[in-house]
N, C-alpha and C positions, 0 to 999 in steps of 0.2 A: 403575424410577423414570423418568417423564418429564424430558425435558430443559428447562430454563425457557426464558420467551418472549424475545424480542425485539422491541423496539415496532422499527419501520424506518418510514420515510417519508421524503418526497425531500427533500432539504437538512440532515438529520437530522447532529450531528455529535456525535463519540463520543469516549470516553476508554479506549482498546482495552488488554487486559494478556491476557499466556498465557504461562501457567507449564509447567516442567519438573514430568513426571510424577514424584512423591516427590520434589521438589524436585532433581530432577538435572538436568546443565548440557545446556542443548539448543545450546549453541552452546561448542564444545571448542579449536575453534580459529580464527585471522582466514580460512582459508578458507570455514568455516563461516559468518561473519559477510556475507561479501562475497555467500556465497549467498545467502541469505537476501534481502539490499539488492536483489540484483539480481530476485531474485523478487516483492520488495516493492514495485518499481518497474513488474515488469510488470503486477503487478496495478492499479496508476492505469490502465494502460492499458484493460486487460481490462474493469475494473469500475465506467471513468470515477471514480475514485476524484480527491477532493482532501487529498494528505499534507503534512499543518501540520508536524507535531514525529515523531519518533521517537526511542528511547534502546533499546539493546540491552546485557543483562546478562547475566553468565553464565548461569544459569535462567529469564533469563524475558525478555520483552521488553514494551515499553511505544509506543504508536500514535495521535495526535492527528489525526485524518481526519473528512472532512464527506463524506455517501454523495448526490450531485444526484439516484440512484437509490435506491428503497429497498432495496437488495440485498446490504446488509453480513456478512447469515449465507451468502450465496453467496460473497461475494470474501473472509472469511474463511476457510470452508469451502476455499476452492482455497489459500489461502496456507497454511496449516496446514500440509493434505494433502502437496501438493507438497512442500514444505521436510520435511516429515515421511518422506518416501520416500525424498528425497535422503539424507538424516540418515542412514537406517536400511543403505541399500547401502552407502553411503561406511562409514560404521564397522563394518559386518557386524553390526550388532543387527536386533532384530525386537521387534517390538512396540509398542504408545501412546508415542508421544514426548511431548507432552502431558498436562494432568492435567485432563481435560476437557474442558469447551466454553472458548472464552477468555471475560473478563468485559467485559460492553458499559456504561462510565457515560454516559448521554447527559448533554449539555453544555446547562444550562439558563438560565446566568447570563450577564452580560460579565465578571464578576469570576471567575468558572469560564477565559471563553475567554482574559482577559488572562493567567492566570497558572498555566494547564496546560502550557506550553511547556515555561517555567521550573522546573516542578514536577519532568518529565522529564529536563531539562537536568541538573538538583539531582542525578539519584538515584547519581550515582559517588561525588558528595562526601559524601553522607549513607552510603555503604557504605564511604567511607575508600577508595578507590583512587585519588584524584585531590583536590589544593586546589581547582585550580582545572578548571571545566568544559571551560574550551578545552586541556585537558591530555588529555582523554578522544576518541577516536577514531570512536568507534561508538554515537555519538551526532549529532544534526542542530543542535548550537550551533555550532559552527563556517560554520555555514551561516546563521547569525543574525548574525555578529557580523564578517563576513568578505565583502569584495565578490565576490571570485570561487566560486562554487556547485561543489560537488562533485557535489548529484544533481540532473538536470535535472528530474526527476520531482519534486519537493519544491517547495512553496508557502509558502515563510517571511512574505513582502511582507504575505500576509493579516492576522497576529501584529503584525510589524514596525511598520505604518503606526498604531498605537496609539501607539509610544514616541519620534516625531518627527517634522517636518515634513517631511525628507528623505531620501534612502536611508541617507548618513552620519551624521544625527544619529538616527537607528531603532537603528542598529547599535550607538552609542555609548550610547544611553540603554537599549536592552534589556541590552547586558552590564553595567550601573551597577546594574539592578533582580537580574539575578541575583547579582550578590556581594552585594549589600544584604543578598540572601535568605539566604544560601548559610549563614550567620551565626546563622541560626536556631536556637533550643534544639531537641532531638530530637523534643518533642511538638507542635513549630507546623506542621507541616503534619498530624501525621492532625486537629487541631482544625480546620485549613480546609478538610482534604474531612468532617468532620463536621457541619460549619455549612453546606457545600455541598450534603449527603444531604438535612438537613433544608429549609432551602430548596427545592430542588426538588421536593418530595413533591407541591404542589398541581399543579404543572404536568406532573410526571410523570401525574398520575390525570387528565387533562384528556387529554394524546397517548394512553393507554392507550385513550380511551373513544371518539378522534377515530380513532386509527392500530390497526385489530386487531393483535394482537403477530401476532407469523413465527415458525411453529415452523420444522421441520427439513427443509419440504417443499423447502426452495432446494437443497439439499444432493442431493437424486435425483435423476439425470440426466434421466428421462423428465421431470420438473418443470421444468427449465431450460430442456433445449428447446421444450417449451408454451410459457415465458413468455418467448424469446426471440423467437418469432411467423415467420414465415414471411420465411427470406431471400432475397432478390431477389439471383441472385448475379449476372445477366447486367452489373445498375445499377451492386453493388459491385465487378467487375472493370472497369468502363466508369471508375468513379473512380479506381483506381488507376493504370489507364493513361492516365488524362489526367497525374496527377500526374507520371508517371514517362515520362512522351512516347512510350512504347512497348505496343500492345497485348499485353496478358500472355499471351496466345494464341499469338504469335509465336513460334519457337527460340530459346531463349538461348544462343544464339552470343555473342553481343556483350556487351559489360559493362550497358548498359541493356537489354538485355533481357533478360540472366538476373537483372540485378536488379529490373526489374518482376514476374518472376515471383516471387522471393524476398519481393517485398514484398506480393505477394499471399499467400503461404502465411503470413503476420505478421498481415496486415490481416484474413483471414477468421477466426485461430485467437483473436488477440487482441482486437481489437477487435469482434469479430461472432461471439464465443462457441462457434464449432464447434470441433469436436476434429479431430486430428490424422489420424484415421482417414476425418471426416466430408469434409475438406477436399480427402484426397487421392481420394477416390470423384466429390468436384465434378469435376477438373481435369484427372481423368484419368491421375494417376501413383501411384507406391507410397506406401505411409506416410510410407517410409525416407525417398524423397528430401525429403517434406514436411519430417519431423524433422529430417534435414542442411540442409536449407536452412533451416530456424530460428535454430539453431544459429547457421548461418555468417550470417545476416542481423542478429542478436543482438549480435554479433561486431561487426559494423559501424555498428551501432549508437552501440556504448560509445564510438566513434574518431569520429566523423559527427557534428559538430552540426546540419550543413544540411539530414544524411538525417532527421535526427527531427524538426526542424521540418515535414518534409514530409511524416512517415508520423504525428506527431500531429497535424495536419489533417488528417487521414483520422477519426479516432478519432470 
């Protein structure tokens, strides 16, 4: 059986869900969890992704993203996989972690976009593990409701700027709209994503006919690098070293200079879609060192605010 389509087009924004194969728990533990985040975050980078909301369950997880690229079956494709590999070493299993493709609802209303955060937000209290949302961990309300941000990667302000004139009355007035919600009898939201299916029909068959859907062609590596086009690496190492005041060419002897290079084995893997294997055949060194210096650039990242202002200008 063929796999179904995916309409994608640039600005396209989604309501992403991916389930545990036979409904079993793809995330076992908060290590689990944290990988995942931090996978989810590289992929903003990777795949110029904008991440609105996120809510993470035991089985399954839930994704509020706008793609500026039409490329959502590719940067789901790598978050999957990837988390899918780690999953599978870490616990010594084998096999589909997943039960499928995951499901893509495109976002065709304002009343779709004002209250799909919230929806997310909702799903601990509608499963009973939590009264209150900001009770829940592994979820992005606390990131709505709360000045200081935990993922830097995460775009709340988009959502937020609907429910006040200021950053503190957004805050105040978005967590007032989720307890409002949270109250709800058990059938009031599948009735809002059914009034929402409906509704969208006409404008879905309108993208359908503007936007050819995307099969699975994103997903083949020889396809990616087609549609990635021809890297100019001389230009994008020329940026990095300006960023970083050290040509990456240089020895990394020095703290900027092994970190220029470091931030180059980041900028070409992540943001300029080569692989690990590709990157180190540019540059002249092993894989290995590419992958340890990932790693340990990754690493600096999490601790760095001022490095990742600098290396997402790069992006």
């Amino acid at each position: 059986m063929s796999r179904p389509w995916r309409i994608q087009f640039p600005g396209a924004i989604y309501h992403v869900t991916a389930r545990g194969n036979d409904r079993q728990a793809i995330f076992r533990n908060n290590a689990d969890r944290e990988a995942f985040l931090e996978l989810l975050g590289r992929s903003r980078d990777r795949f110029h992704l904008r991440l609105f909301a996120f809510c993470l369950m035991t089985n399954h997880y839930h994704l509020f993203l706008q793609t500026p690229q039409p490329n959502l079956a590719a940067a789901l494709h790598w978050l999957n996989a990837t988390y899918s590999g780690r999953f599978n070493r870490l616990h010594r299993r084998s096999g589909h972690l997943f039960q499928g493709r995951y499901q893509a609802a495109l976002v065709t209303q304002e009343t779709h976009w004002l209250h799909l955060s919230i929806y997310l937000h909702l799903n601990p209290v509608r499963a009973g593990l939590v009264d209150d949302p900001a009770d829940y961990e592994w979820s992005s309300f606390r990131d709505y409701t709360r000045a200081r941000s935990r993922f830097p990667w995460l775009s709340p302000a988009a959502v937020l700027d609907a429910y006040g004139l200021n950053p503190i009355a957004a805050r105040r007035g978005y967590r007032r709209e989720c307890l409002s919600l949270s109250g709800r009898p058990a059938n009031f939201w599948e009735q809002w994503r059914t009034a929402l299916t409906l509704a969208a029909q006409e404008r879905l068959r309108e993208w359908a006919k503007k936007y050819p859907p995307a099969g699975q062609a994103e997903t083949v590596p020889a396809f990616r690098r087609a549609a990635r086009g021809a890297l100019n690496l001389p230009a994008e190492l020329k940026r990095v070293s300006a960023a970083f005041g050290r040509a990456v060419e240089e020895p990394g002897r020095g703290r900027h200079g092994s970190l220029a290079r470091l931030a180059a084995y980041y900028h070409l893997v992540e943001h300029c879609g080569g692989s690990v294997r590709e990157t180190a055949g540019s540059l002249g060194v092993g894989a290995s060192a590419v992958s340890q210096g990932l790693i340990r650039f990754r690493r600096k990242l999490q601790s760095d605010p001022r490095l990742r202002d600098r290396v997402q200008a790069l992006a």
